[in-house]
Biotite code that builds the C-alpha atoms (Angstrom):
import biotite.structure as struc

atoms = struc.array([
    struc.Atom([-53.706, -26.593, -7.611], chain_id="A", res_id=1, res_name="UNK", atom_name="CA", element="C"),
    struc.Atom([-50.173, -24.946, -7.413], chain_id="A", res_id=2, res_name="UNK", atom_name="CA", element="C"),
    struc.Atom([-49.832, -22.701, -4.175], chain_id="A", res_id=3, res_name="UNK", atom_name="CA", element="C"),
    struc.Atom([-48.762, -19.328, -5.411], chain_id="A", res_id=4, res_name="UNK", atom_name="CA", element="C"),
    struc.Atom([-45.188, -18.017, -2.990], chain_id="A", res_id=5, res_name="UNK", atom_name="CA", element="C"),
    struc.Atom([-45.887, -15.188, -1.364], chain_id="A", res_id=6, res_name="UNK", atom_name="CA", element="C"),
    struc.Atom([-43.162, -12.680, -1.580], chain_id="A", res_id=7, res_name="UNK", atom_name="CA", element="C"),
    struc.Atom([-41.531, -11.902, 2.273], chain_id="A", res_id=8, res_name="UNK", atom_name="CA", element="C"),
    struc.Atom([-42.771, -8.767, 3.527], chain_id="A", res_id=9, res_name="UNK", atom_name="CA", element="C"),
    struc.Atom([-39.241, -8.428, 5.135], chain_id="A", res_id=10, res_name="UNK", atom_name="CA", element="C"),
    struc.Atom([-36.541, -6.752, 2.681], chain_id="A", res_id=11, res_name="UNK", atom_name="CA", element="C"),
    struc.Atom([-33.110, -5.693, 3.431], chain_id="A", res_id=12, res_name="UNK", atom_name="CA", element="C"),
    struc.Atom([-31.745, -2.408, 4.551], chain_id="A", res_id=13, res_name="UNK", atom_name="CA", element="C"),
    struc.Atom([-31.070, 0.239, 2.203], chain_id="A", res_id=14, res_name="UNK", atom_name="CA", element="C"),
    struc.Atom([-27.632, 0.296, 2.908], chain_id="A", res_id=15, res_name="UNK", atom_name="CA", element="C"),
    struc.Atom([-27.407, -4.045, 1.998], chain_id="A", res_id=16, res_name="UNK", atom_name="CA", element="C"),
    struc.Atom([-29.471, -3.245, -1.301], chain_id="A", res_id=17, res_name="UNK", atom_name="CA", element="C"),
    struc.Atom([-26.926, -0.775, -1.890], chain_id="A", res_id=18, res_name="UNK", atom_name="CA", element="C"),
    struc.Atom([-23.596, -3.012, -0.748], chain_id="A", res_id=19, res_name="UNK", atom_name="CA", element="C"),
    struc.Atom([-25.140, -5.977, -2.355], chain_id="A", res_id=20, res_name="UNK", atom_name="CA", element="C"),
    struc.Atom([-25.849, -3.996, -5.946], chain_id="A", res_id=21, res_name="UNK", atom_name="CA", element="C"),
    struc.Atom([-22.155, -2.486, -6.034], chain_id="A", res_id=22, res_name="UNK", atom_name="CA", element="C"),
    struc.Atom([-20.898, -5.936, -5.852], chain_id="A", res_id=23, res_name="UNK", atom_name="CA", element="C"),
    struc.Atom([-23.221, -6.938, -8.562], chain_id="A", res_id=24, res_name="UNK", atom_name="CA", element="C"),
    struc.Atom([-22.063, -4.168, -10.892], chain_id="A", res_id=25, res_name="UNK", atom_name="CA", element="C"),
    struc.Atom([-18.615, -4.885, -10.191], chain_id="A", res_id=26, res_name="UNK", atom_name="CA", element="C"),
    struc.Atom([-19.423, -8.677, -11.516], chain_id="A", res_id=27, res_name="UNK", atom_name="CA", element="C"),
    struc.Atom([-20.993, -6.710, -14.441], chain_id="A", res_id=28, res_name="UNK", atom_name="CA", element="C"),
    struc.Atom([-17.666, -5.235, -15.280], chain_id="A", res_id=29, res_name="UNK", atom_name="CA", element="C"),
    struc.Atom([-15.511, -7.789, -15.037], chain_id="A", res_id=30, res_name="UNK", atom_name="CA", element="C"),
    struc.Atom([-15.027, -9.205, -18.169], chain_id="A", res_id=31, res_name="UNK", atom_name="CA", element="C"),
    struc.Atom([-12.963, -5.838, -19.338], chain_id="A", res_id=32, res_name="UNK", atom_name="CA", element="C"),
    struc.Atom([-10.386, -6.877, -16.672], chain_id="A", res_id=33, res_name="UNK", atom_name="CA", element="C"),
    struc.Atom([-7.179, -10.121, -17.165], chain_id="A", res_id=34, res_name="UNK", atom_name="CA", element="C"),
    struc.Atom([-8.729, -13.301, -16.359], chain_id="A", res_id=35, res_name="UNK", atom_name="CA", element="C"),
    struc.Atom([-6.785, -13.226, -13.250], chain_id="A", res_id=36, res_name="UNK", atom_name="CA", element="C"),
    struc.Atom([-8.707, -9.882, -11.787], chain_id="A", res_id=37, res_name="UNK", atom_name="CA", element="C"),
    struc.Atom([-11.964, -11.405, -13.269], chain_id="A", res_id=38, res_name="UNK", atom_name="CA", element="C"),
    struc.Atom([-11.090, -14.888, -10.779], chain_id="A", res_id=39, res_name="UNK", atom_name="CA", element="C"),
    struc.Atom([-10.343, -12.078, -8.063], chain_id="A", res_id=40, res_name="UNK", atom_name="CA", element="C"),
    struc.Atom([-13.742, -10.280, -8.278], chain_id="A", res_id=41, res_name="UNK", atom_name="CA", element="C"),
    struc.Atom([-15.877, -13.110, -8.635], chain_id="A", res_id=42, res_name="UNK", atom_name="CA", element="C"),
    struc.Atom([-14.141, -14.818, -5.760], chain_id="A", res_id=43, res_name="UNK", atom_name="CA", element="C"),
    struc.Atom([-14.474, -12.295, -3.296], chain_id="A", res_id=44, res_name="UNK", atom_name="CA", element="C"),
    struc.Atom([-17.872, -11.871, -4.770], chain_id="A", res_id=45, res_name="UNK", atom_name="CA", element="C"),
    struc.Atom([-18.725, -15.362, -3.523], chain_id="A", res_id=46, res_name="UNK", atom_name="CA", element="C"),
    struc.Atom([-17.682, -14.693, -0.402], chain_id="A", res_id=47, res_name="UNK", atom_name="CA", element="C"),
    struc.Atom([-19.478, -11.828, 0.420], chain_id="A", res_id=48, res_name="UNK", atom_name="CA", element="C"),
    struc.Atom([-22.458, -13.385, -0.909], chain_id="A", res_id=49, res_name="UNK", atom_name="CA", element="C"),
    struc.Atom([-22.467, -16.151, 0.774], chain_id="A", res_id=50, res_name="UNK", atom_name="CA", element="C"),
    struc.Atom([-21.763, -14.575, 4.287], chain_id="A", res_id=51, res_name="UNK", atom_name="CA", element="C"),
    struc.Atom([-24.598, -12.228, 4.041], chain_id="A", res_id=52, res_name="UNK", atom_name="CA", element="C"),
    struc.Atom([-26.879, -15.168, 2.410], chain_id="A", res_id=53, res_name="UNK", atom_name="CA", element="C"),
    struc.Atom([-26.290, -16.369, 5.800], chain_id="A", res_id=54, res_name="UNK", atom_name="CA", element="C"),
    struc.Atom([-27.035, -13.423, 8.216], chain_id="A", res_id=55, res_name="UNK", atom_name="CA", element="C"),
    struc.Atom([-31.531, -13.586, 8.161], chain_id="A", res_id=56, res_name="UNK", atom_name="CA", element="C"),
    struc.Atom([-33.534, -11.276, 6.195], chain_id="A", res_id=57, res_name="UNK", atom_name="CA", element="C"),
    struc.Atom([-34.963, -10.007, 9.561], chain_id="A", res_id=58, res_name="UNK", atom_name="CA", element="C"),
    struc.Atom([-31.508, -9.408, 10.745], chain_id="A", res_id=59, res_name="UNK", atom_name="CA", element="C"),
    struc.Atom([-30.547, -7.969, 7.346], chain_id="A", res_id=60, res_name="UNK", atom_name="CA", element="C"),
    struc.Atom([-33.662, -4.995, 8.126], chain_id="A", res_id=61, res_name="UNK", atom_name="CA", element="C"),
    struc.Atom([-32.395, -4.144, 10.909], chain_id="A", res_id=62, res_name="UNK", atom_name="CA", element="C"),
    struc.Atom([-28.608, -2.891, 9.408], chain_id="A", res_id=63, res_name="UNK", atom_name="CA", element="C"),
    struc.Atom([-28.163, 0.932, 9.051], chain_id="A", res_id=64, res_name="UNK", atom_name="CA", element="C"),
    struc.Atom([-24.963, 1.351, 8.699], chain_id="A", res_id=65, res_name="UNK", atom_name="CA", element="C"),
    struc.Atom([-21.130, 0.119, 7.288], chain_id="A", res_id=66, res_name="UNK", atom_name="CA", element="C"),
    struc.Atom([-20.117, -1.078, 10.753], chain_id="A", res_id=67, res_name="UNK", atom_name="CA", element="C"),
    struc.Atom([-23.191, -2.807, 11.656], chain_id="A", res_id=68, res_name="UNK", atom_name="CA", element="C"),
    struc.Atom([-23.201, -4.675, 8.374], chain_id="A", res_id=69, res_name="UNK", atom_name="CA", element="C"),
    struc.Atom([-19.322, -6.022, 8.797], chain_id="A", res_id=70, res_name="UNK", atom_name="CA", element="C"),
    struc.Atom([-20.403, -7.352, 12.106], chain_id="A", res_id=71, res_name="UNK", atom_name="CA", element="C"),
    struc.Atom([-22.724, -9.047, 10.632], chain_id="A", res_id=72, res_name="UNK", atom_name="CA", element="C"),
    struc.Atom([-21.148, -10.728, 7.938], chain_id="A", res_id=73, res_name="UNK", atom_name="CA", element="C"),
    struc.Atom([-17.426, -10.896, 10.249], chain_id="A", res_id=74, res_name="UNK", atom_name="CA", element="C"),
    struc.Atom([-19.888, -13.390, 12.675], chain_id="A", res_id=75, res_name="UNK", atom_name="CA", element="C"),
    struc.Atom([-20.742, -15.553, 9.638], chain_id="A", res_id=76, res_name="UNK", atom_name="CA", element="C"),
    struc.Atom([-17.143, -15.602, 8.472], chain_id="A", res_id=77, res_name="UNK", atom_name="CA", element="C"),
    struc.Atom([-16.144, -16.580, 12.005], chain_id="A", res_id=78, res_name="UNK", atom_name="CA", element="C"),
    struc.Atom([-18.555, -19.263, 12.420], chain_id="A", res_id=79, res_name="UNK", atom_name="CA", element="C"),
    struc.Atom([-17.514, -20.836, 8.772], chain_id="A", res_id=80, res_name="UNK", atom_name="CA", element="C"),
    struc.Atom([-13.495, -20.083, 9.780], chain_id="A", res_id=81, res_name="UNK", atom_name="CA", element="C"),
    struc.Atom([-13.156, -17.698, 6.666], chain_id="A", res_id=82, res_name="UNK", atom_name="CA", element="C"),
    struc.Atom([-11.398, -14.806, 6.080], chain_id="A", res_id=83, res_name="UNK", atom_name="CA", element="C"),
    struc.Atom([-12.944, -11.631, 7.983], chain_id="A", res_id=84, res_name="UNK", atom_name="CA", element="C"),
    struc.Atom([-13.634, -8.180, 6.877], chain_id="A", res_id=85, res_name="UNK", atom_name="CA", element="C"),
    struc.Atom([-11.929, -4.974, 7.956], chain_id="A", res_id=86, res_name="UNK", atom_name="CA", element="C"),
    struc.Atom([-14.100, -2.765, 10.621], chain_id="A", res_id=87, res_name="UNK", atom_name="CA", element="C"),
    struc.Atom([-13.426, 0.773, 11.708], chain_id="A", res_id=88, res_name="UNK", atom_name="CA", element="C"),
    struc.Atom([-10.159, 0.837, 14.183], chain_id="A", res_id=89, res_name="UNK", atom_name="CA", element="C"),
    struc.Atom([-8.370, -2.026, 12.509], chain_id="A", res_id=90, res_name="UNK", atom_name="CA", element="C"),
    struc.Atom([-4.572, -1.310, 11.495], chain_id="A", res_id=91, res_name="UNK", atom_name="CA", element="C"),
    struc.Atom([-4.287, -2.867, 7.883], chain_id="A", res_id=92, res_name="UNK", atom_name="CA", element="C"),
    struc.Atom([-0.870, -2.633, 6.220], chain_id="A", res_id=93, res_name="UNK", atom_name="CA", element="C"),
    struc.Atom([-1.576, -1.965, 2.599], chain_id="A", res_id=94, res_name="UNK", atom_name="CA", element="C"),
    struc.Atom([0.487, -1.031, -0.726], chain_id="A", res_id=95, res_name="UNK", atom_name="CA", element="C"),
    struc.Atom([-1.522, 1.183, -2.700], chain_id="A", res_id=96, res_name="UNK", atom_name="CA", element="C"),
    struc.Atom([-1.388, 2.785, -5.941], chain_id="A", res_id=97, res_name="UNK", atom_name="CA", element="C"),
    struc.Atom([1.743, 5.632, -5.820], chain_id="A", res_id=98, res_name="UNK", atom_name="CA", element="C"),
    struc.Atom([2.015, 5.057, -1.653], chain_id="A", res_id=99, res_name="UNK", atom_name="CA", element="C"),
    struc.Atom([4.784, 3.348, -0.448], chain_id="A", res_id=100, res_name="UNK", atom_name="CA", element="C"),
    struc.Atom([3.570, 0.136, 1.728], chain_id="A", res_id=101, res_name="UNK", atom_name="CA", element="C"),
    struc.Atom([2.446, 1.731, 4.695], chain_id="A", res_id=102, res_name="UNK", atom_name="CA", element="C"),
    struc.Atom([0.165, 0.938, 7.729], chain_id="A", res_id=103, res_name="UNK", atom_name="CA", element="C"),
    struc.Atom([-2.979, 2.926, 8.084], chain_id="A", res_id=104, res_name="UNK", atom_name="CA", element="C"),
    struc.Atom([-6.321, 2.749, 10.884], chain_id="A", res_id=105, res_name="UNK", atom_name="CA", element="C"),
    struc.Atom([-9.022, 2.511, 9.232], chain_id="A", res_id=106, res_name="UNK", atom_name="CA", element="C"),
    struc.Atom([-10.738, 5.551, 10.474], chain_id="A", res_id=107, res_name="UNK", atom_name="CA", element="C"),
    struc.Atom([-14.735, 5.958, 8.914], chain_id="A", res_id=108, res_name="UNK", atom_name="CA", element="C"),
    struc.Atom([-16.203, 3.378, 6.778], chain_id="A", res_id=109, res_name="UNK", atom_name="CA", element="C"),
    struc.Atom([-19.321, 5.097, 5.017], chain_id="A", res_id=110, res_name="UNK", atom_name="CA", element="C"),
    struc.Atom([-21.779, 3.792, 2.314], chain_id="A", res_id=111, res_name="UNK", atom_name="CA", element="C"),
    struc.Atom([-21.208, 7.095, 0.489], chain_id="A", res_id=112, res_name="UNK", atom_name="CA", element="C"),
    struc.Atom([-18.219, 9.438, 0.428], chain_id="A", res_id=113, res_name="UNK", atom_name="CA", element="C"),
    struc.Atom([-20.382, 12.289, 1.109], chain_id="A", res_id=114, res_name="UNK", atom_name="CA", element="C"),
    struc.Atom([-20.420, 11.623, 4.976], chain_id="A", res_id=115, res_name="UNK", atom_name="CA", element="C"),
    struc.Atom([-16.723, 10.444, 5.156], chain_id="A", res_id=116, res_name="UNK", atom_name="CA", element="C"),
    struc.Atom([-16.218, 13.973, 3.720], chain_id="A", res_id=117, res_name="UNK", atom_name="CA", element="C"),
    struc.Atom([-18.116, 16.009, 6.038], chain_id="A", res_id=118, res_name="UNK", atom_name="CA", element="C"),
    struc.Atom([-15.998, 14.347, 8.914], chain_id="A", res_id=119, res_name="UNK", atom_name="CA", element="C"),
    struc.Atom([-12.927, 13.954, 7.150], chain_id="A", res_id=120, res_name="UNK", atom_name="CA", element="C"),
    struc.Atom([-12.380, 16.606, 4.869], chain_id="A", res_id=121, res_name="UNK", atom_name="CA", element="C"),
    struc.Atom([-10.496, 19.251, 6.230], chain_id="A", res_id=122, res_name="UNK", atom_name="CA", element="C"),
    struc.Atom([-7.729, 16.345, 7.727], chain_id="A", res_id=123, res_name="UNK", atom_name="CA", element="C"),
    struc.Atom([-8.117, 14.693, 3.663], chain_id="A", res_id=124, res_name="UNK", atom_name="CA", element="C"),
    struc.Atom([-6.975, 17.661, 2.457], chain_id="A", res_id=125, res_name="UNK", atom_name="CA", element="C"),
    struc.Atom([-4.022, 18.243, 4.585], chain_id="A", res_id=126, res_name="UNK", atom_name="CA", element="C"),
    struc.Atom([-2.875, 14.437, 3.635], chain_id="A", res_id=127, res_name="UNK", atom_name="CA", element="C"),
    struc.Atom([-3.506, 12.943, 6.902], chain_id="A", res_id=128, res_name="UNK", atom_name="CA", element="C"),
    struc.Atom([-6.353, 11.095, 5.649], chain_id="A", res_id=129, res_name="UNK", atom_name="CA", element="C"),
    struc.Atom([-6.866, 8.981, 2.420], chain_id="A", res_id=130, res_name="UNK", atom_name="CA", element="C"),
    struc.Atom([-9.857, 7.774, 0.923], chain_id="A", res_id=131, res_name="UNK", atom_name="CA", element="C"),
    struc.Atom([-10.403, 4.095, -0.737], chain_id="A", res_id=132, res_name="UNK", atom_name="CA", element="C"),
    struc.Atom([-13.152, 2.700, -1.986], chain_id="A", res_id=133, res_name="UNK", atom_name="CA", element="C"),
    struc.Atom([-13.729, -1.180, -0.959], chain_id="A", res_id=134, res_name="UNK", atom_name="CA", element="C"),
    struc.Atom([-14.957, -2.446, -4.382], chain_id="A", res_id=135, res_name="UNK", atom_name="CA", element="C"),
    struc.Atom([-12.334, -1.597, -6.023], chain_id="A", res_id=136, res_name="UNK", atom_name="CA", element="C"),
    struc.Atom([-10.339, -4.210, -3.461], chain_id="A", res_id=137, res_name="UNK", atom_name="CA", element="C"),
    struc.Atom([-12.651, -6.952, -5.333], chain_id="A", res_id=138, res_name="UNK", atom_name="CA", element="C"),
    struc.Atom([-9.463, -6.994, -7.877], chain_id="A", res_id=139, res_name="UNK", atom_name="CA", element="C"),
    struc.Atom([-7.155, -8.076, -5.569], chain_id="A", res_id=140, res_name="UNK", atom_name="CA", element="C"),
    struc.Atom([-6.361, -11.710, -4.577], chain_id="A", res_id=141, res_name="UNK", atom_name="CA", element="C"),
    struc.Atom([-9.058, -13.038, -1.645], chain_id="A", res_id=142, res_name="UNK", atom_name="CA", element="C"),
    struc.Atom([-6.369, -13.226, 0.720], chain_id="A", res_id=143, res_name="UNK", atom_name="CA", element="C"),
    struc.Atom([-6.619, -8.627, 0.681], chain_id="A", res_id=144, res_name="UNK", atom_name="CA", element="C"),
    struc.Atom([-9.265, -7.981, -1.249], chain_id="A", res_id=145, res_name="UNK", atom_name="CA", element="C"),
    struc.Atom([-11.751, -10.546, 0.305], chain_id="A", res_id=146, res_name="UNK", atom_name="CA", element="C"),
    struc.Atom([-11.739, -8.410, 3.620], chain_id="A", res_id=147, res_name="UNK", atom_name="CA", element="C"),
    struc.Atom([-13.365, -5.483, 1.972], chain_id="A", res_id=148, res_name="UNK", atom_name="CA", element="C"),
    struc.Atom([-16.937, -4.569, 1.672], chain_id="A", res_id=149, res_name="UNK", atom_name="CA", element="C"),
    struc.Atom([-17.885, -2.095, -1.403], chain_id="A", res_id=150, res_name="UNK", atom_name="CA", element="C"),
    struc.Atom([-18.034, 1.059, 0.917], chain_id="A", res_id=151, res_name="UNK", atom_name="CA", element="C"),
    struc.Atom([-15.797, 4.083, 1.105], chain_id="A", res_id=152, res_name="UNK", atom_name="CA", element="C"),
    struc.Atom([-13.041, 3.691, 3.808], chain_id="A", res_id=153, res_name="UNK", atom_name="CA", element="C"),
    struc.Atom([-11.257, 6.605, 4.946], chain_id="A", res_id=154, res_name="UNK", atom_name="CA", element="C"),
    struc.Atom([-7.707, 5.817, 6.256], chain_id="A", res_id=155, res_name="UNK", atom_name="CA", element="C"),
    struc.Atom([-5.035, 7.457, 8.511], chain_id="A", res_id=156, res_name="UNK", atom_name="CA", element="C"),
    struc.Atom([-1.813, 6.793, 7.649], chain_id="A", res_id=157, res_name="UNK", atom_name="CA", element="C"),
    struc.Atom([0.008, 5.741, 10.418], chain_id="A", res_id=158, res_name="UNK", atom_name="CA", element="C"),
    struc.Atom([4.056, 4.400, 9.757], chain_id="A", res_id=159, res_name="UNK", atom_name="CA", element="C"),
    struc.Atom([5.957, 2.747, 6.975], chain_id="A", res_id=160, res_name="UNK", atom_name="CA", element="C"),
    struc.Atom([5.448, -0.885, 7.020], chain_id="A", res_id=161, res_name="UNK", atom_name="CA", element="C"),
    struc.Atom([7.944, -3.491, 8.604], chain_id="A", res_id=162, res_name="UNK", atom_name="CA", element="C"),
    struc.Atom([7.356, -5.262, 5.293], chain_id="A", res_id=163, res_name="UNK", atom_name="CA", element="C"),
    struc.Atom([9.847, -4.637, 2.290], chain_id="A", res_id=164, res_name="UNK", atom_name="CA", element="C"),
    struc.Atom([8.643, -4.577, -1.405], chain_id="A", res_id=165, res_name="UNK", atom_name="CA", element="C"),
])
């Protein structure tokens, strides 16, 4: 007689059902993009996968928020010597869209903009704040775009970057 698996009563956060099913749309969408963006996405696809594949469902529960969830999957990635992914604090020097390459602290990561807004809004506004949104950092190359998590980061801009280009 076949035993029938029983489905774990354990189930991931809210906030990892949500992380994990904004990566899975942006695999979805991929085929509208080059091949080369398509190669980007699913790679840093894999690699968020596979970190949190490795962090236990229990442990999974138990994560609330953005930060908590990076230190999760940043102790996989250290334990497997991959790349890690940003957290709240970190300096990352960045070129995006019409900015100049420029270093900015990552100041709030949120899993919706709504709460990055309440805190940052009024600074947003005055342009000492920008806001990002981590998936969209699945279409560039794994060596930047593997070190985001499909949240909404809100940045500081902090000096012009030693780096020319």
């Amino acid at each position: 007689m076949k035993e029938i698996e029983k489905e774990s009563p354990v189930k991931p956060s809210n906030l990892v059902r949500k992380v994990k099913a904004s990566v899975q749309e942006k695999l979805r969408l991929a085929d509208q993009y080059s091949h080369e963006i398509q190669a980007n996405i699913k790679t840093n696809a894999e690699h968020f996968f596979h970190c949190l594949e490795m962090i236990p469902l229990e442990k999974q529960a138990e994560i609330k928020t953005s930060q908590e969830l990076i230190e999760a999957l940043n102790k996989v990635a250290r334990e497997e010597n991959k790349p890690l992914f940003f957290r709240q604090g970190e300096t990352i020097d960045l070129k995006i869209a019409f900015y100049p390459q420029r270093v900015f602290k990552i100041v709030g990561i949120f899993s919706n903009v709504k709460e990055g807004w309440h805190l940052f809004g009024e600074t947003f506004m005055e342009g000492k704040i920008i806001h990002l949104s981590g998936t969209n950092f699945f279409d560039n190359e794994p060596t930047v775009g593997s070190r985001f998590i499909p949240c909404e980061y809100f940045l500081e801009y902090t000096t012009a970057s030693n780096r020319s280009g």
